[in-house]
N, C-alpha and C positions, 0 to 999 in steps of 0.2 A: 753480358753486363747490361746490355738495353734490354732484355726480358725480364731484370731483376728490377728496373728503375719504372717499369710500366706496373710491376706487383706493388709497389710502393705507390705510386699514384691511383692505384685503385683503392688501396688503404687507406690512405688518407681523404678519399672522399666518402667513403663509405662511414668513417669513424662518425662524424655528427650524425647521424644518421641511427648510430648503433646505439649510442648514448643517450638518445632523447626515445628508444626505446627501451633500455634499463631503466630512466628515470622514471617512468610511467609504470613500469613493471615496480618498481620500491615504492612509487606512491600509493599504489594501489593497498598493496600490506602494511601499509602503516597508518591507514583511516581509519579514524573512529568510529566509534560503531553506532552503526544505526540505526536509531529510535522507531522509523515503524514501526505500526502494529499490525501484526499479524490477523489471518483470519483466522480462529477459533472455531471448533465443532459447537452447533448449539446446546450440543449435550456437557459440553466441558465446565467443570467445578473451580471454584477458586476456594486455595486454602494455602497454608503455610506448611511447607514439609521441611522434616530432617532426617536425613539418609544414619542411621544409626549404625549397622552392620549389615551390606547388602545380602539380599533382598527385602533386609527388615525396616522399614518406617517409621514414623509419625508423620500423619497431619492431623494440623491442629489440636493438637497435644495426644491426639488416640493415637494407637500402635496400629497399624495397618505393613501390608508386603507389596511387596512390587512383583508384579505375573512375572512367568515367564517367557524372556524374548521383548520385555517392556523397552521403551525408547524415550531418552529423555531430552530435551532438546534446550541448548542454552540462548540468553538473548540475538544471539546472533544466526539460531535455526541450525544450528553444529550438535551432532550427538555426541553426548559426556557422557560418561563410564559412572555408576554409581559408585565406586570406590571415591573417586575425585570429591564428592563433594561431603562425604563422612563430618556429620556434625555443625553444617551451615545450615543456617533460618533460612528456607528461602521460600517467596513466594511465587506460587506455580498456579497452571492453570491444569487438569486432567480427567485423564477418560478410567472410567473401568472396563475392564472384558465381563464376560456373562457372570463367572461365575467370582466375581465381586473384588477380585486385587486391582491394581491403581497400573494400568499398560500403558497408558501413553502421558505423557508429562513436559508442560512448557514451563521452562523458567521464564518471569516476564520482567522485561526491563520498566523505566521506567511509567512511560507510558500507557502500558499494556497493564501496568499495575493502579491505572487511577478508573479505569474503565469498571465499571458495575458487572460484577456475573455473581449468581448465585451460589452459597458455600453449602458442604457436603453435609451440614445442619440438617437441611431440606430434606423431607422423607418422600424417598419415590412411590411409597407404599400407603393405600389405606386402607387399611383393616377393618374401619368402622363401616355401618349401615345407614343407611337413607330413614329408616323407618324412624316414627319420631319417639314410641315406645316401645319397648319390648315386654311379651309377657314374663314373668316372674315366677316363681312357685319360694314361696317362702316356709313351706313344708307342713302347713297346715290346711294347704288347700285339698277338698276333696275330689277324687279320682276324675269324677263324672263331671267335673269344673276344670279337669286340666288343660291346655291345648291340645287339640288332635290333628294328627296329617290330612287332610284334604288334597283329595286327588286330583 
């Protein structure tokens, strides 16, 4: 009977103890979330996506796909399943792989949403030439007047 009343007094001082570590453990999962901003690749585009039928997109109103093995990341840096968000506007920040679908993807809270980055508008490519004329042949020039290769 006295080794039952000794388990009881260690119980009871141990309980505030327990308690004020549950509560700390419930407050933590029940914060709100938080607004950082994240750091962003310098390569990362902002545009508005909607997950249609995965792996199929849009952003910004064009059809585009999501690679394979892409990773989407919601405000709070948690990866979402692209089934979950089937037919929400959301506004994202993201990468492509080489050969041109959309791998990596932040959804951005509010914050991350008022910050300036470039949309996929932008063309990584330019085709055009330095030169300020080019020659022409308008099909009436004569042979000996065409341009020739020069070695």
């Amino acid at each position: 009977m006295n080794r039952c009343a000794s388990h009881w007094m260690i119980a009871l001082t141990l309980l505030p103890a327990s308690a004020s570590l549950f509560s700390s453990v419930s407050r933590a999962q029940t914060s709100e979330i938080n607004l950082n901003v994240r750091k962003f690749p310098p390569a990362a585009l902002r545009g508005e996506m909607v997950v249609i039928a995965p792996p199929l997109i849009s952003i910004d109103g064009k059809p585009d796909r999501l690679s394979v093995g892409s990773r989407i990341r919601d405000p709070n840096n948690f990866l979402v399943l692209s089934g979950a968000l089937v037919n929400q506007n959301l506004v994202v920040n993201y990468l492509r792989e080489p050969l041109g679908q959309v791998h990596q993807v932040w959804i951005l809270n509010s914050e991350e949403a008022r910050e300036k980055r470039p949309n996929a508008t932008t063309s990584l490519f330019n085709f055009g030439s330095d030169a300020t004329t080019a020659p022409t042949d308008d099909g009436k020039t004569p042979f000996e007047q065409l341009p020739a290769y020069q070695p």
